[in-house]
C-alpha positions in Angstrom: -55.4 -129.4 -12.4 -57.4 -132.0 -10.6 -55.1 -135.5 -9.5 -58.8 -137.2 -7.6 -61.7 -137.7 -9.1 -64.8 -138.6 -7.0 -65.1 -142.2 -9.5 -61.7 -143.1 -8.6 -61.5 -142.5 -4.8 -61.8 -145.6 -2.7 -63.2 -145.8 0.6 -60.1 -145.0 3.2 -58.0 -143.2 1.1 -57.1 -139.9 2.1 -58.1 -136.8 0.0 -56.8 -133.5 -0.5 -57.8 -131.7 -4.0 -60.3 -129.4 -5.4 -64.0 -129.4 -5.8 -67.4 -128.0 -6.8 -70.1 -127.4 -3.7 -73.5 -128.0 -5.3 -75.8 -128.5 -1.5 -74.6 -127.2 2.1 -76.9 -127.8 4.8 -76.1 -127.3 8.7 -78.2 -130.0 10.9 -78.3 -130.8 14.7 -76.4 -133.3 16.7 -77.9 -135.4 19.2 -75.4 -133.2 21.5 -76.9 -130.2 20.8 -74.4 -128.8 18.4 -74.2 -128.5 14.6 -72.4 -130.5 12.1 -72.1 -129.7 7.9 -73.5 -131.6 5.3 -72.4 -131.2 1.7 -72.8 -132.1 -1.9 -69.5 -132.2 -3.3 -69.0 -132.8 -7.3 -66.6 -132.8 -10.4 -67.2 -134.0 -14.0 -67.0 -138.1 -12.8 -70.0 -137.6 -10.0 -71.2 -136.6 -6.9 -70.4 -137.7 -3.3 -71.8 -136.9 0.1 -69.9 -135.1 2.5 -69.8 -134.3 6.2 -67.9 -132.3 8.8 -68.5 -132.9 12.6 -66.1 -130.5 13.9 -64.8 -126.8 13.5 -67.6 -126.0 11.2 -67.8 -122.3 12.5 -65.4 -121.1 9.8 -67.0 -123.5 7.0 -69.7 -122.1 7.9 -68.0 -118.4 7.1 -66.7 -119.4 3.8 -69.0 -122.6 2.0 -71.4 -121.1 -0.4 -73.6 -123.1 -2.9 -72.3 -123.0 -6.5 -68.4 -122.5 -5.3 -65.3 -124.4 -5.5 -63.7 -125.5 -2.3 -59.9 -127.1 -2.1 -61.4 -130.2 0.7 -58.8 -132.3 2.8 -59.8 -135.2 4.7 -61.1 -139.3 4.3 -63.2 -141.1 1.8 -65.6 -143.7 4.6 -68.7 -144.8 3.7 -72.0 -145.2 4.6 -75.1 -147.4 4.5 -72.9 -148.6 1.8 -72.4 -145.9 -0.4 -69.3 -143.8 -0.5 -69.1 -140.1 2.4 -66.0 -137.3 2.3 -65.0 -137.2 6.2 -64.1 -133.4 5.8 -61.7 -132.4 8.0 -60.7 -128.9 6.3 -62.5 -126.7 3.5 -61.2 -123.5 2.2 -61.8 -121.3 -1.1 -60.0 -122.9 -3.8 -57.0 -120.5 -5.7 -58.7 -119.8 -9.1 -55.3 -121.1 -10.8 -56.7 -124.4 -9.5 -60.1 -124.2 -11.3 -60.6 -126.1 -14.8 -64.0 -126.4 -16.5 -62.2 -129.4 -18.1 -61.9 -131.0 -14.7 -65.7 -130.3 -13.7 -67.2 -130.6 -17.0 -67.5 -133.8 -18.7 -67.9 -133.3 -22.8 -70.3 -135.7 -25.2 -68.6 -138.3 -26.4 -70.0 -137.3 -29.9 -68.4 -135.2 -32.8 -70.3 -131.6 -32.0 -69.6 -130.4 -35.3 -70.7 -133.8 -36.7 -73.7 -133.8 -34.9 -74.6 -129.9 -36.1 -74.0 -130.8 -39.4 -76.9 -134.1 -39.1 -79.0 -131.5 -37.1 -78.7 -129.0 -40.1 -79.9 -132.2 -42.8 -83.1 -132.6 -40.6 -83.6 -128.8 -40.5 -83.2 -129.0 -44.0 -85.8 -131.8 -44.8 -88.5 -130.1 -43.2 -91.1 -129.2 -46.3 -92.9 -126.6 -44.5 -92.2 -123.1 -45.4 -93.7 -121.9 -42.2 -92.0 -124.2 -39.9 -88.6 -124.1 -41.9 -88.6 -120.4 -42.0 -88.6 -120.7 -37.4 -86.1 -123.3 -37.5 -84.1 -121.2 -39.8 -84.5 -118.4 -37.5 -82.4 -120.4 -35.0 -79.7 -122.3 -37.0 -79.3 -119.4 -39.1 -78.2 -117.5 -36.7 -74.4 -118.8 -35.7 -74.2 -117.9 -32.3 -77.2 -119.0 -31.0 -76.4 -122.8 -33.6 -72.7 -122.5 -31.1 -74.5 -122.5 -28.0 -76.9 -124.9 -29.3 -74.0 -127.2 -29.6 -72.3 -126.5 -26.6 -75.4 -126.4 -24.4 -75.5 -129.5 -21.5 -78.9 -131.6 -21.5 -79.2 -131.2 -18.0 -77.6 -130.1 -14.8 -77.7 -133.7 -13.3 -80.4 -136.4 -14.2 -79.3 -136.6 -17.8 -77.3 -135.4 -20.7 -75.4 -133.5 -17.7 -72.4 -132.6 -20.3 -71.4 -130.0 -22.8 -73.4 -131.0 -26.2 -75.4 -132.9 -24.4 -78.2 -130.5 -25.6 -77.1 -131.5 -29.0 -76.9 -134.9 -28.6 -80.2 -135.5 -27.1 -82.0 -133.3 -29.6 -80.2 -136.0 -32.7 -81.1 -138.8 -31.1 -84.4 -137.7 -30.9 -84.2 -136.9 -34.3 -83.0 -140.3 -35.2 -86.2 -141.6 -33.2 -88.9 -139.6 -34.9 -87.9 -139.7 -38.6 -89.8 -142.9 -38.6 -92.9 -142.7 -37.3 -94.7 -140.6 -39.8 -93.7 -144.2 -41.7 -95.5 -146.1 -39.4 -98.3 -143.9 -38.5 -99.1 -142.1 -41.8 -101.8 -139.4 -40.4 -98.3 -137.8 -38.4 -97.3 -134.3 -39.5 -94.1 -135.3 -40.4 -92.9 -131.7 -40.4 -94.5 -130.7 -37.0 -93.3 -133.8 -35.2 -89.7 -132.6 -36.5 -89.7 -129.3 -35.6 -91.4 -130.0 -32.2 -88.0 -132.2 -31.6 -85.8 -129.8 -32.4 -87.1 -127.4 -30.7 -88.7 -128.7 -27.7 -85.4 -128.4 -25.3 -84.8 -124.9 -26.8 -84.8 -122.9 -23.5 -82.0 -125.0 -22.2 -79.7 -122.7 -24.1 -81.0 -120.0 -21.2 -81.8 -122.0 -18.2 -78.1 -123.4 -17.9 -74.8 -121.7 -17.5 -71.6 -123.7 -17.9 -68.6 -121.3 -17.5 -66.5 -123.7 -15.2 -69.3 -126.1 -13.8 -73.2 -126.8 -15.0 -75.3 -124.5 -12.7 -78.9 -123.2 -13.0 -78.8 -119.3 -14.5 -81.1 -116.9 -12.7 -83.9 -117.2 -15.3 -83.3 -121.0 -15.3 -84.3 -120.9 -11.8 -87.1 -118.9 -11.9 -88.8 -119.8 -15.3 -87.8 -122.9 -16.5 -86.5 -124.5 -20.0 -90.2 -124.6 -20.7 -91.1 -121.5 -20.6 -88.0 -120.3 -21.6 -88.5 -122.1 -24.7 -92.0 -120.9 -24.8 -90.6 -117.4 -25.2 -88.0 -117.8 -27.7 -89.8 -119.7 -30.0 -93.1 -117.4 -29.9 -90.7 -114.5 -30.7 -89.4 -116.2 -33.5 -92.9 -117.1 -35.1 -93.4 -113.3 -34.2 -91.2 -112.4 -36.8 -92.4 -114.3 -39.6 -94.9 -112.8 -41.8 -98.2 -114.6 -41.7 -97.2 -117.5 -40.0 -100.3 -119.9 -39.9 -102.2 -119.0 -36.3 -103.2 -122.9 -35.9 -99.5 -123.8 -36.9 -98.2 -121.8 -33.8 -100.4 -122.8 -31.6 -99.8 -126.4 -32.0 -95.8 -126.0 -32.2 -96.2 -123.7 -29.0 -98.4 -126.6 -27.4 -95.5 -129.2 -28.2 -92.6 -127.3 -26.2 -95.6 -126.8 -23.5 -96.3 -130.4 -23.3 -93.2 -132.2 -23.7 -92.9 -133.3 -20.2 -96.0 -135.0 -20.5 -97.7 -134.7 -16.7 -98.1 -131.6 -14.7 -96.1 -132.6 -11.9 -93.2 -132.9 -14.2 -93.3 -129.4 -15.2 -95.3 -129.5 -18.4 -98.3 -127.0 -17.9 -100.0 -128.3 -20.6 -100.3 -132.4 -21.2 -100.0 -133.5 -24.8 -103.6 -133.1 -26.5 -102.7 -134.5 -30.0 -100.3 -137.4 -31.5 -97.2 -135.6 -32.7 -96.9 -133.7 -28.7 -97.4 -137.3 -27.6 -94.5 -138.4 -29.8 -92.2 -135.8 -28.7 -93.1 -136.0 -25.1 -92.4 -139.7 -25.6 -89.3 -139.7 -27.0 -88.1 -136.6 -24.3 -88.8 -139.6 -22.0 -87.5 -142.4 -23.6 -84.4 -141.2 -24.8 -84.0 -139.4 -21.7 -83.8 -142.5 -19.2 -81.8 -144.2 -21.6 -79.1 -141.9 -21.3 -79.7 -142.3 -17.2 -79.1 -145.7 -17.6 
């Protein structure tokens, strides 16, 4: 088990313990040689590293996505904390704990399920209940649901934070259609809960949160895209302008473009989800 955590380590103090390597980059010295740059991380944060000398067998054994045992000093610079590394090795996989590298919602997961479930439940469309029943129906797909992070680092970077971001969503919406009475109530509610879908796919979380393959290449979005278009798939005559406009919400819920959506919202309710994606979002950032 872990005895440093990045949060707690002051500048000066002397390290020696185990962590997860999330960037490595070689760069050029003013000398003409090479020195390391790293990402280092555990479930508190993230801290800069560096190593100026020796880095020939670093540079034999560092990989991206690994977990190194690192010796050296905490310094700083431009006032924000830097690991001077002196030595970095493999870590012994007895010394490895997700628990360490992974920090957990601080909300009930089963709690939070069983709200989930209510809103599922209070959706009055038989179309649009039947797809979300196709997912919570389904145990093992409503357990990684749960278990799911939010993010790999921006926000909701925890296990359940999947969960937790889709209920406070939830939360959000349930009152607009109060406010705003042309809002499909039901589509705005389904859009939230499955708008993040994919992120069951894009993320894998055995011992720290990483990108998967497909999470790389495709995207939550799409991702999502997929799995809920297969679902609708299934169901016999599922309303075609229904679809469309619950596929147009998971394309849209990033809102721009250049944030990934390829689609910006075009009516109110993939407004309303892309808006409280965002909002709830930066909330949890701040």
């Amino acid at each position: 088990m872990k005895r440093q955590f990045i949060k707690d380590i002051k500048p000066g103090s002397q390290v020696d313990d185990v962590f997860y390597c999330s960037r490595r980059d070689v760069k050029e010295r003013r000398d003409g040689g090479a020195f390391l740059t790293l990402e280092l991380r555990d479930k508190t944060g993230s801290v800069a590293g560096i190593m100026w000398d020796r880095i020939e067998d670093a540079l034999r054994c560092v990989e991206v996505g690994g977990f190194y045992r690192v010796a050296g000093r905490m310094g700083d610079y431009q006032g924000k904390p830097q690991f001077n590394v002196s030595v970095i090795h493999p870590a012994a996989p007895s010394d490895i704990s997700r628990d360490d590298f992974i920090a957990a919602s601080r909300y009930d997961r089963a709690e939070m399920m069983t709200e989930l479930r209510g809103y599922v439940a209070a959706v009055k469309s038989r179309h649009l209940r039947a797809v979300l029943d196709a997912f919570f129906a389904d145990e093992k797909f409503a357990e990684q649901f749960s278990l799911a992070p939010g993010g790999a680092r921006v926000h909701h970077a925890y296990l359940g934070g999947l969960l937790e971001h889709t209920v406070l969503m939830c939360r959000l919406a349930r009152s607009f259609p109060e406010v705003y009475k042309e809002i499909d109530a039901d589509l705005l509610m389904a859009g939230v809960i499955l708008h993040d879908v994919g992120k069951i796919r894009e993320y894998v979380y055995d011992v720290a949160i990483d990108h998967s393959y497909d999470g790389r290449l495709l995207g939550h979005i799409t991702l999502g895209y997929q799995m809920v278009q297969d679902k609708i798939a299934g169901i016999k005559d599922f309303p075609v302008e229904a679809a469309r406009m619950l596929l147009h919400i998971i394309l849209a819920h990033h809102g721009q473009m250049e944030f990934g959506s390829p689609k910006t919202p075009k009516f109110a309710e993939a407004f309303i989800v892309y808006f409280l994606d965002n909002l709830d979002a930066r909330a949890a950032m701040f």
